[in-house]
N, C-alpha and C positions, 0 to 999 in steps of 0.2 A: 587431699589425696592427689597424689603427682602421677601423669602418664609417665611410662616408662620407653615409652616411644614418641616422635616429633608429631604434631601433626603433619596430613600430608604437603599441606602449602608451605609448612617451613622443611620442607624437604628438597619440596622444589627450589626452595632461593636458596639451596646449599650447592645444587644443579647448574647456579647462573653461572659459576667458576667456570663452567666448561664453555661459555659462549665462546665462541670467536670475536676477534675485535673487528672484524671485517667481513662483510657478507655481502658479495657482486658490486662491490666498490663504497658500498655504503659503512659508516662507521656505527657499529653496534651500542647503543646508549642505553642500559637499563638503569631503572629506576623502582625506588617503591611509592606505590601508593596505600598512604596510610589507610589502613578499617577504621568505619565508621564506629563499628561497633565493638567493644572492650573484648568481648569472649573471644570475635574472630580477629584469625593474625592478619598481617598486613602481605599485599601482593606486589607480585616483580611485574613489570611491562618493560616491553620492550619498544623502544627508539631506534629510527632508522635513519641517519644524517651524512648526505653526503654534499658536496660545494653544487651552484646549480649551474645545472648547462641549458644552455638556447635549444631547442627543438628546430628543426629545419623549419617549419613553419613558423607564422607570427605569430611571438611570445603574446602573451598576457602584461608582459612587464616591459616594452620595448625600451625607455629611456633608461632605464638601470642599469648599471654596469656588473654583468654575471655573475665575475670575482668577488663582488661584496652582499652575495646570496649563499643563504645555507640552504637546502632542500630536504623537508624532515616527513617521513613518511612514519605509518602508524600512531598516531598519536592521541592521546587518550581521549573517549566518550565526553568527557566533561572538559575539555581542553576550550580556555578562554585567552584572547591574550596577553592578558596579564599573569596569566599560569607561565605561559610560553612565554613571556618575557623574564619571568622572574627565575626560569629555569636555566634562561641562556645566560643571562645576566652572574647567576650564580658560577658560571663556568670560564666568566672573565671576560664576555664579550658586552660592547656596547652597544646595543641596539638603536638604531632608526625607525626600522616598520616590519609590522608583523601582519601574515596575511594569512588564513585560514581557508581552504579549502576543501568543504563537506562533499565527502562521494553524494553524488546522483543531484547534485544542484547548482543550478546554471549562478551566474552572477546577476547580481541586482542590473548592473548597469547592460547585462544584454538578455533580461527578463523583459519579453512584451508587454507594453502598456496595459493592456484589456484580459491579460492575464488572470483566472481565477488563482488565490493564493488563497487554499484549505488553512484553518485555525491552527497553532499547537496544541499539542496535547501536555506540553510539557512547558515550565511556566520560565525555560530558560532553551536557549538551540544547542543542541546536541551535536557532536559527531558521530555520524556513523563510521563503522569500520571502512577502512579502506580514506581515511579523510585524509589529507594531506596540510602544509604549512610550509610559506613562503619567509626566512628570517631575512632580514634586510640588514645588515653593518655598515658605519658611515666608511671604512675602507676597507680591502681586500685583507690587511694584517688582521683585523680581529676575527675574521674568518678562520684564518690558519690558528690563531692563537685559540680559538673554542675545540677547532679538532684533535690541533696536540694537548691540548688539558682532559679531552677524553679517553685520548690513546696514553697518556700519562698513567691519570686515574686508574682507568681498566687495568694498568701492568701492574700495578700497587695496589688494589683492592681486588679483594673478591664479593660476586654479586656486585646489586645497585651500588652507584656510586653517588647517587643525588636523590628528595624525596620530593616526590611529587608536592607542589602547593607551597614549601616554604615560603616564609615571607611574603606570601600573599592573602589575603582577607577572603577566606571562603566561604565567607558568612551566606553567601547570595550566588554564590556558583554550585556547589557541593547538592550531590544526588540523594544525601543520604541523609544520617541522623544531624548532620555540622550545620544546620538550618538558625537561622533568631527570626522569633523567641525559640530557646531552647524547650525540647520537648517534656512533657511532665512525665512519661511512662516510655517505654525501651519500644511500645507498641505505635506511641504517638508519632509520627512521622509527617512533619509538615510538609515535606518533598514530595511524597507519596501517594502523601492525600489530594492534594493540589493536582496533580498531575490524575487522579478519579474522577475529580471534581472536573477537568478538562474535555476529558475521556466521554463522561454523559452530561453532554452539557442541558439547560434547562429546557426546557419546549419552546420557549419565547426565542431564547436564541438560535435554537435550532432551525426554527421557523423562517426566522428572522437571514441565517444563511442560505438555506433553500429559495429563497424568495430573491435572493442577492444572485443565486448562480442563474436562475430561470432568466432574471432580466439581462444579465451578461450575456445567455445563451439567445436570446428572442435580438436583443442589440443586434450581436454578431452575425446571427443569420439574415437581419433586413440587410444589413452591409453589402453581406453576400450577395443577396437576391437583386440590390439594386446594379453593383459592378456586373453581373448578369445579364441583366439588363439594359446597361450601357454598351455590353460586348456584342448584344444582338442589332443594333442599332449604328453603332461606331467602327469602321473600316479601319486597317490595321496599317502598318507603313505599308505592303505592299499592296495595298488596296481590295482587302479581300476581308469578309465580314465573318466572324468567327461563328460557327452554327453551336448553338447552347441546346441543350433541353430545357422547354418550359417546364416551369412547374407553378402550381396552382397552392396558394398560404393555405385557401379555407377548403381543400381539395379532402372529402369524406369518402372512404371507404366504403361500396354501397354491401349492405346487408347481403348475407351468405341464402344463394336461393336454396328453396326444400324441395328435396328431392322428389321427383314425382316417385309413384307406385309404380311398379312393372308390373305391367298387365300379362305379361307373359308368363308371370308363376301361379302356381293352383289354378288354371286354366279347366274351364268345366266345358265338357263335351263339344274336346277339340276334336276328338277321335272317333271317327262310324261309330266304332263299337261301343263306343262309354254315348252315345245315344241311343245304340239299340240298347242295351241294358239298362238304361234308363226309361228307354217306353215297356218294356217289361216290366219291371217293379213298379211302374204306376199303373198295368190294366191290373197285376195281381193284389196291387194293392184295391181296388174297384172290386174286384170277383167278391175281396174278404170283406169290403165295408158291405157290399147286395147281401150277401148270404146271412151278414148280423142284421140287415132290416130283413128281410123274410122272416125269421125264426121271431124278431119282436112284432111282427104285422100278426102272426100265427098267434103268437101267445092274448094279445090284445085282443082276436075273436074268441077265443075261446074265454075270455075274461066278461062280456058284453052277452053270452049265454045265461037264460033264467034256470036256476036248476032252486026248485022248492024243496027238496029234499037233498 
């Protein structure tokens, strides 16, 4: 049985016809990334490349000469560089070095030593959105030559004009079903799994990192405490000694005192009057205890009478 309508993700790659080849100077590059999986269609992404320019501050890349930089913005979650190589490479250009840059993570080379580094969860490094990609060319010509082969393509094709992964071995990148050993059931998902298996890792190891951050943290804070203590001690260029607050490693908390009782509530004969009323009810309480021993004194004679009849 045939739908009689598209799905709607092949609706939308009918939609890419409308991109523009240019967006705030950057050159619009779509592409499809193939489905993993047979039933679902394949999806458009979109590519953002424009030449790289110097920032007024100091670049990342100072010896490189700008002109033989591509600058590629949004670039896919699974993006390695051999993807990125195989992409640019297919569009005419010669590559030299390819530089990947994942939103929210500093570089190795200006990552602190003493740094705690959390495990992955994921059994390969991801991009997250927002990543970026540095393409390096050995000259300024194949720069120009990958952007007009874009602006070419794009005025010639509609939709992607290139597919994500050709030519490259995604046996060991790929998020999805494209894993070896290939899976025995649509359910089996070696990517997926593995990345669970990540997710809750064992007790041992868990332990085993816990026990890894404590001493990183116990390290770093004697460091602390000692420079601390050299500052209290050691006079500064101009001769003046920096005042710190002590603190104490083995310094305990002392126990939360209990509250005393307020003697001032339920107060019993604060008041004249709640002690006159109170010596009242204890003579009337006397009057009624006499009069029940009279009446038993009375009865007890009359009990201790001989009556023979």
């Amino acid at each position: 049985m045939t739908n009689p309508r598209p799905p709607k993700r092949q609706r939308m790659l009918s939609s890419t016809a409308a991109l523009p080849e240019m967006v705030n100077g950057f050159s619009v590059l779509p592409i499809t990334i193939p489905s993993t999986i047979p039933s679902a269609p394949s999806a458009v992404h979109i590519l953002y490349v424009r030449k790289h320019e110097e920032p007024v501050r100091q670049s990342a890349l100072p010896t490189t000469d700008p002109s033989r930089i591509l600058f590629v913005a949004n670039i896919p979650i699974d993006s390695t560089k051999e993807t990125l190589r195989g992409l640019f490479a297919s569009l005419g250009g010669r590559l030299e070095q390819v530089r990947i840059h994942r939103q929210g993570e500093e570089d190795s080379e200006h990552r602190e030593p003493d740094e705690f580094i959390f495990p992955n969860v994921w059994d390969k490094q991801l991009c997250p959105s927002g990543s970026t990609a540095h393409i390096t060319f050995p000259n300024p010509e194949d720069v120009t030559k990958v952007l007009k082969t874009i602006s070419k393509e794009r005025r010639n094709h509609n939709g992607a004009i290139r597919e994500w992964g050709v030519g490259v071995d995604l046996s060991s990148s790929s998020l999805g079903l494209q894993r070896n050993p290939p899976p025995l059931k649509r359910t089996d998902n070696p990517g997926y799994l593995t990345h669970y298996k990540l997710t809750y890792p064992a007790k041992n190891s868990l332990q085993s990192l816990v026990d890894t951050a404590i001493t990183r943290f116990d390290t770093t804070e004697a460091v602390r405490m000692l420079s601390l203590k050299r500052l209290r001690s050691e006079p500064d260029e101009d001769g003046f000694i920096t005042v710190t607050r002590k603190q104490r490693d083995d310094f305990i908390a002392p126990p939360p005192e209990k509250k005393k009782p307020n003697k001032a509530v339920n107060l019993e004969d604060f008041y004249k009057f709640q002690r006159r009323e109170k010596r009242e009810k204890q003579m009337e309480e006397l009057r009624r205890k006499f009069e029940e021993d009279k009446i038993k004194v009375e009865w007890a004679k009359q009990a201790r009478k001989f009556k023979p009849f």
